[in-house]
Every structure is written in C-alpha cells, then in structure tokens.
DRENNU-723718 format. One record per atom (N, C-alpha, C): residue in one letter; z, x, y. Coordinates in steps of 0.1 Angstrom, whole numbers, padded with zeros to 4 digits, always signed. Atoms other than C-alpha are relative to their C-alpha. Layout:
! DRENNU-723718
AZXY
...
This chain:
! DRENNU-723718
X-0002-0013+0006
X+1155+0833+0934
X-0007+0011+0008
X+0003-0008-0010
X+1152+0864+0956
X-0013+0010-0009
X+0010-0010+0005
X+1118+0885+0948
X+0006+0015-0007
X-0001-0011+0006
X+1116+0918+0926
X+0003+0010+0019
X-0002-0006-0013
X+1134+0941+0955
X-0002+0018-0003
X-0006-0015+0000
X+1136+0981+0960
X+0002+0004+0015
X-0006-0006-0010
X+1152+1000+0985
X-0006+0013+0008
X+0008-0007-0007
X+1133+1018+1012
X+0008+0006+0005
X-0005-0012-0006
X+1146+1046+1029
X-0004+0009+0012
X+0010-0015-0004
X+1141+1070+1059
X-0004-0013+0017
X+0000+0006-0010
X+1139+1060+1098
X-0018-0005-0001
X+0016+0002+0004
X+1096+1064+1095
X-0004-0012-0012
X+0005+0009+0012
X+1093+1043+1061
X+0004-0014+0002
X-0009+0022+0000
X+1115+1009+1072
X-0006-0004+0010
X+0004+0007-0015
X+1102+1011+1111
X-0017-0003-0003
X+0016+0003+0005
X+1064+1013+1095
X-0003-0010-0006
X-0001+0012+0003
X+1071+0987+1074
X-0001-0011+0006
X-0003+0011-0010
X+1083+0964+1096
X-0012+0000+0010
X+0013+0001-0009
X+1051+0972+1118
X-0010-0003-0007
X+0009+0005+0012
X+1028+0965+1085
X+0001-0011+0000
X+0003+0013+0005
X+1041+0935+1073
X-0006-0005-0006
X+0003+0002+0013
X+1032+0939+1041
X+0009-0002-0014
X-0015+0004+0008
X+1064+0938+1028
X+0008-0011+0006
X-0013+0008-0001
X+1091+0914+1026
X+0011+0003+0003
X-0011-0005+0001
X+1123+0922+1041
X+0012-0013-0001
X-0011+0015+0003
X+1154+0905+1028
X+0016+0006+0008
X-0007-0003-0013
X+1178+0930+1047
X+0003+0012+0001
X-0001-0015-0003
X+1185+0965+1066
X+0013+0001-0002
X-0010-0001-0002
X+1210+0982+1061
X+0002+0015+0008
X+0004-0008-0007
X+1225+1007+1085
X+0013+0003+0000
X-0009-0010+0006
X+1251+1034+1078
X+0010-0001+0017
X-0012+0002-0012
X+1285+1028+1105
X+0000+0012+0007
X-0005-0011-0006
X+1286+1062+1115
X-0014+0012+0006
X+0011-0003-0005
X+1248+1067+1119
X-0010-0006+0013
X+0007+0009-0018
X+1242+1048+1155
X-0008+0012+0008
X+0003-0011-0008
X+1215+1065+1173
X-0014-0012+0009
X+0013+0011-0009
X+1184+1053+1200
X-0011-0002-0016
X+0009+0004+0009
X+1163+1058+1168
X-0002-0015-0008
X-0003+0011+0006
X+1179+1036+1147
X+0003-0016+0005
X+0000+0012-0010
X+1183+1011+1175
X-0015-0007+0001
X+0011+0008-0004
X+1150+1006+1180
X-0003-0006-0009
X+0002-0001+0018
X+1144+1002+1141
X+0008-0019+0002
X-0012+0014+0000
X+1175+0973+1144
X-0007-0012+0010
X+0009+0008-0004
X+1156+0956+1172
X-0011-0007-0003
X+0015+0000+0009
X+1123+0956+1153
X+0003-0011-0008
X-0006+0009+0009
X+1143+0936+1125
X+0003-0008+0004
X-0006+0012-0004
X+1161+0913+1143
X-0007-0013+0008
X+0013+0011-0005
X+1125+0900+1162
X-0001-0004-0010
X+0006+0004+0007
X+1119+0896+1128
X+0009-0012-0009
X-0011+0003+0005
X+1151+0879+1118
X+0003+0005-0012
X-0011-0010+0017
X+1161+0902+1090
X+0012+0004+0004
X-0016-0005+0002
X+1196+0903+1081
X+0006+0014-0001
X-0006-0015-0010
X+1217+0933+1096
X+0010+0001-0011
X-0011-0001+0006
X+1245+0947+1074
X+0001+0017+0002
X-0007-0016-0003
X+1267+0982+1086
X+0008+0004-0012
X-0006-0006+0010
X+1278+1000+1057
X+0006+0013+0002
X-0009-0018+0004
X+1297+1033+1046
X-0010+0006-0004
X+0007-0010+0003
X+1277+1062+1044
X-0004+0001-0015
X+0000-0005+0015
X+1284+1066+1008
X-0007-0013-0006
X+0007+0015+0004
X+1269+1033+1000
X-0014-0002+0003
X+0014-0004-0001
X+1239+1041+1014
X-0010+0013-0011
X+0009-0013+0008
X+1235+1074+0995
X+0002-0007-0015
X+0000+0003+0015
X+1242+1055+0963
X-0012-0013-0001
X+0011+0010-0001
X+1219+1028+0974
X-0013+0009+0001
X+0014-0008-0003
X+1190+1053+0981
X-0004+0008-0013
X-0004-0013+0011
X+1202+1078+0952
X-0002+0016+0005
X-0002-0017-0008
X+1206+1106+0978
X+0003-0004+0014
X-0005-0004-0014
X+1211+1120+1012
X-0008+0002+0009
X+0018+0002-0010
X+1174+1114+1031
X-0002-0014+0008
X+0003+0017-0008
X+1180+1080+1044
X+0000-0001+0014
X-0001-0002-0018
X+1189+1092+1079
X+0006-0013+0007
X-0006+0007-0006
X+1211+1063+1083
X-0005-0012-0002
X+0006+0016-0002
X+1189+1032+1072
X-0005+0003-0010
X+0005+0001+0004
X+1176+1017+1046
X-0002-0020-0004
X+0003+0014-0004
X+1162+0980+1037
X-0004-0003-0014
X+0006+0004+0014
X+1160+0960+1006
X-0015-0010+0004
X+0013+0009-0002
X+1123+0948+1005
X-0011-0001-0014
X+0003+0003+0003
X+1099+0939+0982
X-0012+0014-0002
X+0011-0006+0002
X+1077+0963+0960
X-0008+0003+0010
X+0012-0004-0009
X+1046+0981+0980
X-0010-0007-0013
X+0011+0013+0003
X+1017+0954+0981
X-0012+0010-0004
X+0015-0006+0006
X+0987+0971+0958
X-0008-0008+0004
X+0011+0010-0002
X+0957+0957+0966
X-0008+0003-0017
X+0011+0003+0014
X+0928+0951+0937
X-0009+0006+0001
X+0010-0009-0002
X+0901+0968+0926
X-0011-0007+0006
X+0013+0006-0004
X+0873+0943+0939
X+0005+0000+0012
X+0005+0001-0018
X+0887+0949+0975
X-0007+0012+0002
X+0013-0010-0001
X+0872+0979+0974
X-0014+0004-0007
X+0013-0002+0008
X+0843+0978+0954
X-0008-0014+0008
X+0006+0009-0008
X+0838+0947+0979
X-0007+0011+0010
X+0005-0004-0017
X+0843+0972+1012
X-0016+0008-0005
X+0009-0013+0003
X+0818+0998+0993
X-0017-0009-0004
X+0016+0009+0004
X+0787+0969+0986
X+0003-0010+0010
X+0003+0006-0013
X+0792+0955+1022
X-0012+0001+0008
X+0010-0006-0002
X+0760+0955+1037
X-0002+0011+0013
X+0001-0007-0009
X+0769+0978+1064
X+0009+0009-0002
X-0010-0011+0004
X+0794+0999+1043
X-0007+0016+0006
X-0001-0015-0001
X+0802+1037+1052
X+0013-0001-0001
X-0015+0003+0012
X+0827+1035+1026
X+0007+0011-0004
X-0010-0011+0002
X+0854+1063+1027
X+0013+0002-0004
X-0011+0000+0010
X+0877+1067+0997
X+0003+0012-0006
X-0010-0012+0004
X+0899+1091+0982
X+0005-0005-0016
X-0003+0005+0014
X+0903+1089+0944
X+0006+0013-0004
X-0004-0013+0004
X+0931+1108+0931
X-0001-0002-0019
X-0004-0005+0013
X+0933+1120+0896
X+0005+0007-0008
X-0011-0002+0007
X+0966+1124+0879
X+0007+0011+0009
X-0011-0005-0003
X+0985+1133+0905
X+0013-0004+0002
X-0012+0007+0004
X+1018+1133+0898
X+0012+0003+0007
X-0010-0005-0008
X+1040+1149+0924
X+0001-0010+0014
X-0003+0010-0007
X+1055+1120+0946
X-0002+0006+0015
X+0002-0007-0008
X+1056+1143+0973
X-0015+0003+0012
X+0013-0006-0002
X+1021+1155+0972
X-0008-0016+0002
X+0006+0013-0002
X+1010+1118+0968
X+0001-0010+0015
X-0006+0002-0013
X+1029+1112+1003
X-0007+0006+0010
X+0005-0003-0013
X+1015+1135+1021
X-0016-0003-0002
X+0016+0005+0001
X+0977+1126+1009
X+0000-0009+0009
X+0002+0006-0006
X+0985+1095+1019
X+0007-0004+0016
X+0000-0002-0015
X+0992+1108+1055
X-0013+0003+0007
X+0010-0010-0005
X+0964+1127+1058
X-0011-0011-0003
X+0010+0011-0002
X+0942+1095+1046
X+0003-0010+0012
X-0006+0009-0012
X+0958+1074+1075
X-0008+0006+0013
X+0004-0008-0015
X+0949+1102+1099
X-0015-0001+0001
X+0012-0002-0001
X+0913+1101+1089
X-0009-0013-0005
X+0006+0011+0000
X+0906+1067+1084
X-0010-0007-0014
X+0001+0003+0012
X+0904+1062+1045
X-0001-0012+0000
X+0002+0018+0002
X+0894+1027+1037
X+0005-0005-0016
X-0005+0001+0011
X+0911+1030+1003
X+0010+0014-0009
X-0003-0010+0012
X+0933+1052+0978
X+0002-0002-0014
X+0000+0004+0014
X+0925+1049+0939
X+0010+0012-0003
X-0003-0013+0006
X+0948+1064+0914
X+0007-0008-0016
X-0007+0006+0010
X+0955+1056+0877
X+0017-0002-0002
X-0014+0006+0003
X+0984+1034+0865
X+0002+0009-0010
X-0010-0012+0012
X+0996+1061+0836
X-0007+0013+0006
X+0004-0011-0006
X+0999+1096+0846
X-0001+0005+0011
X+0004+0001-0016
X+1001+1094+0884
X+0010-0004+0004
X-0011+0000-0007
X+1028+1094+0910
X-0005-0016+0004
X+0001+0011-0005
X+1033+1058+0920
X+0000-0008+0018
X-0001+0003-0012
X+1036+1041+0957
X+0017-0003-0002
X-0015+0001-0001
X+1077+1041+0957
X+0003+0004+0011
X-0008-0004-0008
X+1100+1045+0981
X+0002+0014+0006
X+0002-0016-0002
X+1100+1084+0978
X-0014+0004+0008
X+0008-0002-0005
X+1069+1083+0982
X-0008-0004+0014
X-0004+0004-0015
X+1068+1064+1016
X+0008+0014+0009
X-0012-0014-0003
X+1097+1090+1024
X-0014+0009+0005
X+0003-0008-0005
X+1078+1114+1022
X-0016+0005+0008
X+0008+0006-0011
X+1043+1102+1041
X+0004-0002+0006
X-0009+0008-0015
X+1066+1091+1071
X-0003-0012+0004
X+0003+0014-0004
X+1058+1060+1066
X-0010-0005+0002
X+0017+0004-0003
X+1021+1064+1066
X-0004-0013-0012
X+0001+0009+0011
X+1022+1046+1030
X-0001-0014+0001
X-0003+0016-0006
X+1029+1014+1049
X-0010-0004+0004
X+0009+0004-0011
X+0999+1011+1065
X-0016+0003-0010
X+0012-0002+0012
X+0971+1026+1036
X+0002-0011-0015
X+0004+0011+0010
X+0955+1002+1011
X+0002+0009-0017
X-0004-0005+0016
X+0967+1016+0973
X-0006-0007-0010
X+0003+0004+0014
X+0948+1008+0943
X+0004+0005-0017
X-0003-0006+0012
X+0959+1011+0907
X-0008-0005-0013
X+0011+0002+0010
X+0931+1012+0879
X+0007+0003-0009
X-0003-0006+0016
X+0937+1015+0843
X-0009+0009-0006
X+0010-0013+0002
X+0904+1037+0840
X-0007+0003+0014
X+0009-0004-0011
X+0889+1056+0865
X-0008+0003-0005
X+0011-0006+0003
X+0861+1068+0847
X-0006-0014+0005
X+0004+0010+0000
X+0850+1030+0845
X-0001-0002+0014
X+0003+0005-0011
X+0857+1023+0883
X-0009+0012+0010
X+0010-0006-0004
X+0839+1054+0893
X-0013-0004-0001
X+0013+0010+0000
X+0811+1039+0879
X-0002-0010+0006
X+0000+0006-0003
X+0814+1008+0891
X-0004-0001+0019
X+0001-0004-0013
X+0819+1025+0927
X-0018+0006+0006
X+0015-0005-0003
X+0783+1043+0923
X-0007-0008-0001
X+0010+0012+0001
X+0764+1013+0912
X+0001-0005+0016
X+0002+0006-0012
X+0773+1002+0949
X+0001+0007+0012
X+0002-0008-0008
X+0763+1030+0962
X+0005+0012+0008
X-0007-0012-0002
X+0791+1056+0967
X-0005+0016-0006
X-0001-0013+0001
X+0788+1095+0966
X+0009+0005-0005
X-0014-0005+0006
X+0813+1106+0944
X+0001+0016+0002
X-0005-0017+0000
X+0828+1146+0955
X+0012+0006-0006
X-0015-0002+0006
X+0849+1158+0932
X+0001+0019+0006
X-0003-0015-0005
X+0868+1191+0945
X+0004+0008-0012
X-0002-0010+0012
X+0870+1220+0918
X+0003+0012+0010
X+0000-0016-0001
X+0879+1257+0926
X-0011+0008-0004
X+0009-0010+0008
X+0854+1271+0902
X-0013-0009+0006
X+0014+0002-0008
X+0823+1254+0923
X-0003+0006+0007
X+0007-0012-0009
X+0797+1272+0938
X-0003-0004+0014
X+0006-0005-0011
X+0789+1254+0963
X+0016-0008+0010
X-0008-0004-0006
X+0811+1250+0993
X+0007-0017+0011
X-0002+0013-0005
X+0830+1217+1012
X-0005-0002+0014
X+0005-0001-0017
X+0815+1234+1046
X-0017-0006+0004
X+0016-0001+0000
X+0779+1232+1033
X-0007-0015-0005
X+0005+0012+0010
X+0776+1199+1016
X+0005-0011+0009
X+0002+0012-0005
X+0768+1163+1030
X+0013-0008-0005
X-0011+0006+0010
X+0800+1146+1028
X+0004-0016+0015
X+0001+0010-0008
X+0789+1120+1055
X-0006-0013-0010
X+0003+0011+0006
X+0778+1082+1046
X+0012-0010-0010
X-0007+0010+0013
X+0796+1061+1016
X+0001+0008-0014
X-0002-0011+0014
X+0815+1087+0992
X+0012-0004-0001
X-0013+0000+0007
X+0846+1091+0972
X+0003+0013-0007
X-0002-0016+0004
X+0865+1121+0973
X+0005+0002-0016
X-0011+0003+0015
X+0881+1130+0937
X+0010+0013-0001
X-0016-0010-0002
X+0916+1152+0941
X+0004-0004-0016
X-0006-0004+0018
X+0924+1165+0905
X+0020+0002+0001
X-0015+0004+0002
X+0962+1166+0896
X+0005+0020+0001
X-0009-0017-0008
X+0986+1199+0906
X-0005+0011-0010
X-0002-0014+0011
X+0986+1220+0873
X-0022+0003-0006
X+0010-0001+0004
X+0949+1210+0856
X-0015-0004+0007
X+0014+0002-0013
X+0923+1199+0885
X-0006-0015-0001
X+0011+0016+0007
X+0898+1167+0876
X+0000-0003-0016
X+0007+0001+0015
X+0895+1155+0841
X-0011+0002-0005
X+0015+0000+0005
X+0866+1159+0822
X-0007-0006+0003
X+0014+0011+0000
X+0851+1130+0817
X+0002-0004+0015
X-0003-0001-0013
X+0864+1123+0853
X-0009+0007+0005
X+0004-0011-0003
X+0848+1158+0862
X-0019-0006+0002
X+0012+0004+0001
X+0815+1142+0845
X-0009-0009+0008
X+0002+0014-0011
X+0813+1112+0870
X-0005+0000+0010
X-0001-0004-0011
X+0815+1132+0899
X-0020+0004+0001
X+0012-0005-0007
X+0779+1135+0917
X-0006+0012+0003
X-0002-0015-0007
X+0788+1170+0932
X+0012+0002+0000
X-0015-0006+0001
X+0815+1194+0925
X+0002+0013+0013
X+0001-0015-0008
X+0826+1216+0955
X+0010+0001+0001
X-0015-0009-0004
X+0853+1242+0967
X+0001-0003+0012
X-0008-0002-0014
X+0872+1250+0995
X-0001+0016-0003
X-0001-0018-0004
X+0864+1289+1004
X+0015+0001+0002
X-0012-0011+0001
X+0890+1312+0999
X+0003+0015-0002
X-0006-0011+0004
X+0904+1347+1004
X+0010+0006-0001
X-0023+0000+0004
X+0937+1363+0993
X-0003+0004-0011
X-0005+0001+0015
X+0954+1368+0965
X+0003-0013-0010
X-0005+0012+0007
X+0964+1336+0958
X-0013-0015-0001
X+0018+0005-0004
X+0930+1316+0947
X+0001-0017-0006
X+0004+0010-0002
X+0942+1280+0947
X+0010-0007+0007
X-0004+0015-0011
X+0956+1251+0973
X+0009-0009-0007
X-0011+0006+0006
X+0983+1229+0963
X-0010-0018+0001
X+0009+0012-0005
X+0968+1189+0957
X+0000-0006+0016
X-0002+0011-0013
X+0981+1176+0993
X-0009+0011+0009
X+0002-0009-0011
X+0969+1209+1013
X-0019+0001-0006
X+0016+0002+0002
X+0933+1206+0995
X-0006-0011-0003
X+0005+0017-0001
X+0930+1168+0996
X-0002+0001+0020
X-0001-0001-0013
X+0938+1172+1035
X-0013+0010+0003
X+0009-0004-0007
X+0914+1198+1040
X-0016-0004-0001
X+0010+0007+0001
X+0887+1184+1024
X-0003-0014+0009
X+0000+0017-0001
X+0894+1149+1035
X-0007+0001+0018
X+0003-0005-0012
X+0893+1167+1075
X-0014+0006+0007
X+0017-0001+0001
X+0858+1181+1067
X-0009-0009-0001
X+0004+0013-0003
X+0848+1148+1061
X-0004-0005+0012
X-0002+0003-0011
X+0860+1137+1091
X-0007+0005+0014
X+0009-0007-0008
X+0845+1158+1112
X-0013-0001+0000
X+0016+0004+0002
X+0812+1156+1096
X-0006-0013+0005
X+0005+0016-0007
X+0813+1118+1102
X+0007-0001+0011
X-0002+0005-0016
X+0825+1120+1135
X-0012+0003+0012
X+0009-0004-0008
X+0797+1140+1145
X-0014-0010-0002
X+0011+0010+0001
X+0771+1115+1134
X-0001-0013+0002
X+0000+0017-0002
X+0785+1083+1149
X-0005+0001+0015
C-alpha cells in the first residue's frame, strides 16, 4: 500500500527534492506541451533515480497542483520529513555546539514561511522550530515558494514553544526575540555563539509568554513612514546580521 502522498510543484521544489532525498518519489509528472532544457534536466535527475515518468495535459496538472505555478512538473511524493525535537536540542548540548536556530512564532503566511526558510538555507540555520496549531505548515506551497530551499532545511514541529524554549536554554542557547518596540538595536547586540532567533507572526509580533522566554528583545532600526518589516524581510535581516557577526569571528 502506497505511502500518505502529496503533490509537489514548481521546476526548484521537485529538482531539490530529488537532490535531498528526503522524500520518496512514486512519480513525476510532466505537462506535454511544457518540454524545455529545464525540465529535461529535472527528467534525467528522476530517471537515475528510477522514478516513474508520466506526460500529461496541461489541465491535469493544474487540477493536480490546484493552480497555474507548476511550470510544467510536478511529482507525487511523500509528505516533507519533520525531524524531532531531540535532534535539535541534541545539536544545541553537543559539546562543541554553536547552535544556530530560528524559531518562528505563529507565522502563518505560507509564503512568508518560504521565504524564511530560504534565507535560513543561505545562512546556515541548523534548525527551524514552529508550533503545530497556528502556524503555516511545510506543504508544497510552501516549498513553492522557498524555491526549493525547503528541501534541504531541517523543520521542527512543537506543540509548545514556551516549553521547548526552555528546554533549548537549559543547553545553553541565547534566545533573541525580535520586537519593533525594543530599545536596543540588532546592529549592537551579540548575536554570535549558540542562540535562537524568535520571528513573531505577521499581524501581532511574539506571544507573551513567548515574548517572556526570550533572553533579549531587539529591533531592526528604522526610518520612514512606514515603521514595521513584513515577517520574511525581518527574519532575513536579522538572520543576515547574524551571519555576519559569526562569520567575523570564525
């Protein structure tokens, strides 16, 4: 009996896949009238892998996807593989951890969850937490719209974060939760070593007791009129300032 399947989407999301192998593929499929070098290479990729090839009607694809973003391919495979909370609360109490995680909180725009987890890919996240209720999931859209970075980052799904934030500091993480209304600044503050960022959700920021957890609350400077960052564009920049900081001290 064939595994729980869903339908991936999108030339970046199936060829990343297929270079993870983390997923199971049971078979691509690829729109008759969308032949291109892209999709060629994609087909080859498959066929080392022996996954079953099937050329369909356009319209069969868009009803297999539930729209018009597939760019000519998509692949029935197998759920995106969550990992557990003890793999990271392992990497973070390794004895030579410099443990760099991204904990979101309640964000719920599939979108936004996509591109985070591009921008964690680019900067060498060793994890992404984010509660099971309330929170955009690892789906297919959400692949989509990471380009496929989703394939390749480690996804955790807690039933409390308050609890595994704790859990995380007992083994020695720095928790930075980003707020707007903080004084001090993401330029000025240590955000090298073994921390965990915390990205609040689009409309209301960090939870409270969330909020409470946090070690240090800082901003992202800003001038304008317009006085706050959308979650993917102030996860990214924060996440970047990071990066930097710890690149300078290796």
């Amino acid at each position: 009996m064939r595994k729980k399947t869903e339908i991936l989407y999108g030339i970046h999301p199936v060829s990343e896949a297929l270079k993870a192998r983390k997923r199971n593929f049971f078979e691509l499929y690829i729109a008759k009238d969308k032949i291109s070098k892209r999709l060629h290479k994609v087909v080859e990729a498959a066929e080392a892998l022996n996954v079953p090839i099937k050329k369909v009607e356009t319209a069969k694809l868009e009803k297999m996807t539930a729209g018009n973003h597939h760019q000519g391919i998509g692949a029935a495979v197998t759920p995106y593989p969550l990992a557990g909370i003890a793999d990271i609360v392992d990497i973070a109490g390794s004895a030579n951890a410099n443990c760099f995680l991204l904990l979101l909180d309640n964000v719920i725009d599939p979108h936004n969850l996509g591109a985070l987890a591009r921008t964690a890919l680019c900067v060498g996240i060793d994890g992404i937490v984010i509660p099971k209720d309330r929170s955009a999931l690892p789906t297919p859209a959400v692949s989509r719209a990471s380009a496929g970075a989703l394939e390749h980052v480690k996804i955790v799904c807690v039933t409390n974060m308050v609890n595994t934030i704790k859990a995380l500091k007992k083994k020695g993480l720095w928790i930075v939760g980003l707020d707007s209304a903080a004084d001090r600044s993401i330029f000025l503050d240590d955000l090298t070593g073994s921390i965990g960022i915390v990205i609040g959700g689009e409309e209301k920021g960090i939870r409270p007791l969330v909020k409470k957890q946090c070690d240090v609350l800082v901003s992202i400077p800003q001038i304008g009129l317009i006085n706050s960052l959308n979650a993917s564009v102030a996860g990214g920049v924060v996440m970047y300032e990071a990066f930097r900081q710890r690149s300078l001290r290796k």
